[in-house]
N, C-alpha and C positions, 0 to 999 in steps of 0.2 A: 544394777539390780539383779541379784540373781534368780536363775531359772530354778532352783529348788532352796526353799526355806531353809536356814539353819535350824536345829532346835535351838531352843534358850536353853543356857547351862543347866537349869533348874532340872530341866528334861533332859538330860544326858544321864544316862546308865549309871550308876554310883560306881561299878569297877572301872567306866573310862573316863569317868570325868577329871582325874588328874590328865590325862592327855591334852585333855582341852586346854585347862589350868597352865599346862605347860607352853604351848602353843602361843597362848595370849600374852605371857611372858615374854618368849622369846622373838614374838614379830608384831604383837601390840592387835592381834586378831586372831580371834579362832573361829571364824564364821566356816570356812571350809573344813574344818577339824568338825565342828559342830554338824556341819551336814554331812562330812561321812560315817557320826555319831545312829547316824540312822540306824546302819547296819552296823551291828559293834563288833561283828565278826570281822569285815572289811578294813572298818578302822585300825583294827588291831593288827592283822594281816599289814595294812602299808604303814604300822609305827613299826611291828618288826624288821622291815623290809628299808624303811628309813632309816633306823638304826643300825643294819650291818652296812651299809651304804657307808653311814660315820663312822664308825669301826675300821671298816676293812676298804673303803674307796683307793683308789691311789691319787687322787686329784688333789693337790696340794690347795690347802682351808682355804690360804687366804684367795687363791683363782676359785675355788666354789662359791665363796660368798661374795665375791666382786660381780660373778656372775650369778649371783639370787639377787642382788641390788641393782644391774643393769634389767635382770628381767621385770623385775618389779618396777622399773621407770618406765619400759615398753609399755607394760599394760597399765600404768596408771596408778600403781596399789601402793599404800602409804605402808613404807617397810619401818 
């Protein structure tokens, strides 16, 4: 259960709710996208911040997402 509510998509800022959108795509949840929809400065701030990440990282894809799928079995989170 989380310590701070998501909003419902409904209630997500109309400039970030493609963020959301994308999120839920791509990992089948946007409850943490959703609650940093709070502050839509912030959100926006860590999509930039995750996107030069994919851009310009040097960590080869397929070790990054080998390791977003082992973390995601640590904590339990349906990836």
């Amino acid at each position: 259960m989380p310590r701070i509510e998501p909003l419902s998509i409904d209630d997500v800022d109309d400039e970030i709710r493609h963020l959301c959108e994308d999120a839920e795509r791509q990992s089948g949840t946007s409850a943490s996208t959703r609650t940093y929809a709070k502050n839509p400065a912030v959100l926006k701030a860590l999509a930039a911040f995750r996107g030069a990440l994919a851009r310009e990282g040097t960590i080869d894809p397929v070790l990054r997402e080998l390791v977003r799928i082992k973390i995601a079995g640590l904590n339990a989170c349906r990836y």
